[in-house]
Structures are given as C-alpha cells and as structure tokens.
C-alpha positions, -999 to +999 in steps of 0.1 A: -801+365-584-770+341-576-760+339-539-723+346-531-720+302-525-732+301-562-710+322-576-686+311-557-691+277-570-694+288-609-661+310-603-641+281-590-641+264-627-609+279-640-578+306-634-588+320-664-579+360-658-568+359-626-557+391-613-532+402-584-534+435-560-500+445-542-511+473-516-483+497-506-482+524-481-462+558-483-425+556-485-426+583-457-445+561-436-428+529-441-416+503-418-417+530-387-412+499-360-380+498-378-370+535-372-340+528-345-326+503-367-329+523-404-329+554-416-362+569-435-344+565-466-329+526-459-367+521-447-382+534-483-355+513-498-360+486-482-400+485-490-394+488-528-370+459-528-394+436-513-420+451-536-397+447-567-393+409-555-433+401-553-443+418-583-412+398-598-423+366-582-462+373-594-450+376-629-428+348-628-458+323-617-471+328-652-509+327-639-518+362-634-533+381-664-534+417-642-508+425-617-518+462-596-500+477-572-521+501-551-503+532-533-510+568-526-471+572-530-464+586-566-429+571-565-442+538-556-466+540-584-440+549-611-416+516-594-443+495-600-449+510-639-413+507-646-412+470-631-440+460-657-472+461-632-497+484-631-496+516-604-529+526-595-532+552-565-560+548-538-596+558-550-606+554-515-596+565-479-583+533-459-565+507-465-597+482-471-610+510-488-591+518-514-585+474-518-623+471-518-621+501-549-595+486-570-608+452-565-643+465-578-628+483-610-607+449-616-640+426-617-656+453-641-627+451-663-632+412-665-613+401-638-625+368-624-600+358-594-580+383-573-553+375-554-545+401-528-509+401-513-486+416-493-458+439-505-434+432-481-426+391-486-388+389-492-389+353-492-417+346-514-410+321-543-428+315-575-440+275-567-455+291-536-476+317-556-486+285-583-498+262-553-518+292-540-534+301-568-539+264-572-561+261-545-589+279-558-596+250-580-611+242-554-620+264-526-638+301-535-618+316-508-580+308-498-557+324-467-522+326-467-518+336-429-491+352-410-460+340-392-477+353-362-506+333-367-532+364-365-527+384-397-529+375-433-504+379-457-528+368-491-563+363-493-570+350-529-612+349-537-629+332-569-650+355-575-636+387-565-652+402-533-666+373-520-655+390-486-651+425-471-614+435-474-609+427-434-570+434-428-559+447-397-559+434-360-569+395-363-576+395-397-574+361-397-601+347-377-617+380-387-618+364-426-626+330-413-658+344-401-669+365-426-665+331-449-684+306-429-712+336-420-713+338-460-714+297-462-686+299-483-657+270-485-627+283-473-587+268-469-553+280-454-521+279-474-491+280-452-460+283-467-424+304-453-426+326-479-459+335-476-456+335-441-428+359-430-437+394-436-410+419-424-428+444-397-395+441-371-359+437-363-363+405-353-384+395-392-354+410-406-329+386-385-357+356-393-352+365-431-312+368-432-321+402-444-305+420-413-269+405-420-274+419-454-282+454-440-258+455-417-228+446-446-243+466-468-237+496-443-202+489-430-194+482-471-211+520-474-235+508-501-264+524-488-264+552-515-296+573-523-322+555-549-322+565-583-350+559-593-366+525-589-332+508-580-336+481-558-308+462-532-303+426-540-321+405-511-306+371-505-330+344-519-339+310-505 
C-alpha cells in the first residue's frame, strides 16, 4: 500500500483534473459580526456577490476541470447552478464534515487535486488562483493563509485528502502540523487576494467594499435579490 508521501509524490506530476470546493454557509446565518452595520438581507447579498466573484475568478484561471460549491442553503445552491458551478448540499454535519464528504465523492469521480477556498474573497484575481494552483508542481500540500495570519483562506492538496479538513481556530498552524506529522512537503502562498477574507467592518473598509456599501445605500440601491443578482464589487 502507498504511504500518503508517495502519493503525494506521484500526485504532484501534473494539474491534470484539478477540482475546486467553495464552502458556503446559510444566508440566514451569514456575516453575523456584521449585523450593526447590514441588514440580514444586505448580509445574504453581500455573501453571494463575493461568491459570484470566486466561482468567476476559478473559472477564469482556466485550470480547474470541477468547480463545487458546498452549502446547506438551497438558494445558494441554485446561485452557484445558475453561475455555471456545481451546487452540492452538505452530506455531513460540520463544516469539515461535510468538506471531508464532498472532497471524498470528488476523488471517486476522478478528481486528482482539490483546491478548497473561501467564498468570501472580494479581491481575489485570476493570476493569483494560476500561481496557486501552480505550486503543486511542486509541493503535495499548499496554504493560502489569512490576513490575520491564523486562518486559512485555501488549502490546495495533490492528492486530495492528504490532510484532515482542519478549519477553524488556528487552522493554520493546525494544517502545518498535520503536514509535517504526515511527512508531507508543504508551502505558503501569500497573496492580497487570497489574503483578505471579509469577516468585519473593518475587512470591508480594508477592501474599499464599505465605501461601496455605504453609496449604494444613500443612492437607495439596495433592492431585494431576484434571484442570483449580484452587486458589482470594485475590483483591483
């Protein structure tokens, strides 16, 4: 039987179907350390924009043969369908569960690299998903770490499931550790876009998103969705 190094090693040949999973919580429960600033509504609209703009961005890159977006949220699901992914709802309890089911029903189906990413990068660009995915030319394991320097916003693994799905408090070192206890060669890939995750009022003024909230209101543009409409975020 291979070890996890080997396969690691036999894995890291090509980006030949490479898949990418998006994980996405209910719209009800979205952004709540943004309640005093947004309304439920802004908040759901606010997390399918920044969806809309990864699953965009992963298509863009040209190097992903699978993109999934994972969500117990029907609506969410249906967004994703409509935007050309796949929506696939949680098979397990958990947010590393229901990761660690979907990435187990991508290898079956022949996926040999997964790419798992957060759904709320506004910033994200397409040369920054391309050098990402790049790096597992070389390494079986690749992190794409927080602004905060604790959490991980991508963890990209050639084979899939080299690692436990880890996110959380500190997933960061937490992933470091499950990769060297596995012997396994591992890299970071810092980038802005990859980096900035939008959690707080003060990500939003880091992003230039919360001057486009705030015109948006006083310009009364914050209608109700219909479905899958997006807002325009500023790019850079």
């Amino acid at each position: 039987m291979a070890t996890q190094a080997q396969e690691a090693e036999q894995g890291s040949r090509s980006l030949d179907h490479c898949g990418a999973l998006v994980p996405v919580k209910r719209l009800a429960a979205a952004k709540g350390r943004l309640a005093s600033h947004l309304t439920p509504s802004q908040r759901a609209r606010l997390v399918l924009a920044m969806l809309h703009h990864v699953v965009v961005t992963l298509q863009a890159s040209g190097m992903l043969t699978r993109i999934v977006v994972v969500s117990a949220d029907e609506h969410v699901r249906a967004c994703a369908t409509a935007w050309g992914a796949e929506g696939w709802p949680e098979e397990q309890p958990g947010h590393n569960g229901a990761l660690e089911a979907a990435a187990r029903r991508l290898q079956a189906e022949g996926v040999t690299a997964l790419l798992t990413i957060s759904a709320d990068l506004p910033l994200l660009q397409v040369e920054e998903v391309k050098a990402l995915l790049e790096q597992a030319q070389r390494y079986p394991v690749v992190l794409a770490p927080a602004h905060d320097g604790q959490g991980t916003n991508a963890l990209l693994q050639r084979p899939p499931r080299l690692l436990p799905y880890l996110f959380g408090e500190s997933s960061l070192q937490r992933y470091r550790e499950a990769a060297q206890l596995r012997h396994l060669p591992y890299t970071r890939y810092e980038s802005p876009g990859l980096a900035l995750d939008i959690d707080t009022v003060e990500d939003l003024q880091r992003s230039g998103l919360a001057e486009s909230w705030e015109a948006a209101r006083l310009s009364h543009c914050l209608r109700e969705m219909t479905s899958c409409q997006s807002l325009d975020i500023r790019q850079h």
